[in-house]
N, C-alpha and C positions, 0 to 999 in steps of 0.2 A: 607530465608522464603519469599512466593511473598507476596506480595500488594493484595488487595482487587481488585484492578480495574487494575490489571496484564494481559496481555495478550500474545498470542502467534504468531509468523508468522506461516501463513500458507507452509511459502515457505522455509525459514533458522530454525525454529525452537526456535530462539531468542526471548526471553519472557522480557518483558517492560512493564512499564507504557502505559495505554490506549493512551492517548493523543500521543505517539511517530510510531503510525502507522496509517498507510492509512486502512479505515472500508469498506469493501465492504458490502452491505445488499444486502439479496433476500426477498421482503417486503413482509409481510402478510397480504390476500390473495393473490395480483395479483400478487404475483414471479416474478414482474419487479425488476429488478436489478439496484441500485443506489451507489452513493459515499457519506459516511460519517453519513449521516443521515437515522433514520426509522425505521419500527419496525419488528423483524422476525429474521431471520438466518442471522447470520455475519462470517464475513471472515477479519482478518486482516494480513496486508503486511507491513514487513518494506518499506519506501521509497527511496529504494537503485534502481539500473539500474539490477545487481545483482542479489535480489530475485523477481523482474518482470518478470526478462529470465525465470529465473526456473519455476516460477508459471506459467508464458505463455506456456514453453517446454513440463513441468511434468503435467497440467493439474489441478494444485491445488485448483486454484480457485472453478474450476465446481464440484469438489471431496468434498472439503467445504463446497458448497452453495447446494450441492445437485439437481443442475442445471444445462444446459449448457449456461458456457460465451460465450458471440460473440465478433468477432474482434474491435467492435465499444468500449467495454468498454476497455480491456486491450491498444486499443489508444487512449481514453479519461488517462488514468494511464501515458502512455510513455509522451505525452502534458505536462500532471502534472509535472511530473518528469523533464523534461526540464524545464519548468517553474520557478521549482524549484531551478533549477541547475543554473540558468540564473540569477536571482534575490540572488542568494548567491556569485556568481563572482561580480555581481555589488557593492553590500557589500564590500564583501573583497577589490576591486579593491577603492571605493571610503574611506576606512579606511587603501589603503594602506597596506595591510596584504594578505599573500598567502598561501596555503596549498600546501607543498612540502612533499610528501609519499618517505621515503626510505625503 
């Protein structure tokens, strides 16, 4: 059964806790497009490399938002996501632990 503040990717389908995905808004009125914060139509993404491709590929975002995304926000997302990516190896690396996928 979900959670109240359950949500969905727009890209994998995978439904989570609010807090476990990137929020895109298209704010109301000015349908300028932000991260995270605001009020109006939302679009959420897990933050994987993975469902970026696909929402980037498939167009999901704009399908969502009811708008067109431009190249500026999907690389403001791929920034993040490295960002991400970067600050989680330092992690690991300074506690000495590795993530080995077989």
């Amino acid at each position: 059964m979900s959670q109240k503040n359950d949500r969905r990717c727009v890209s994998c389908g995978e439904i989570g806790a609010k807090s476990s995905f990137w929020r895109i808004v298209r704010v109301h009125p000015s349908h300028q497009l932000q991260l995270d914060n605001g009020m109006g139509r939302s679009a959420y993404l897990c933050p994987s490399a993975e469902c970026l491709k696909i929402a980037q590929k498939k167009n999901r975002l704009s399908r969502a938002l009811r708008t067109t995304v431009g190249d500026d926000l999907y690389q403001s997302l791929w920034r993040r996501l490295s960002l991400a990516n970067r600050s989680e190896a330092t992690v690991n690396h300074l506690h000495g632990t590795t993530n080995i996928m077989m």
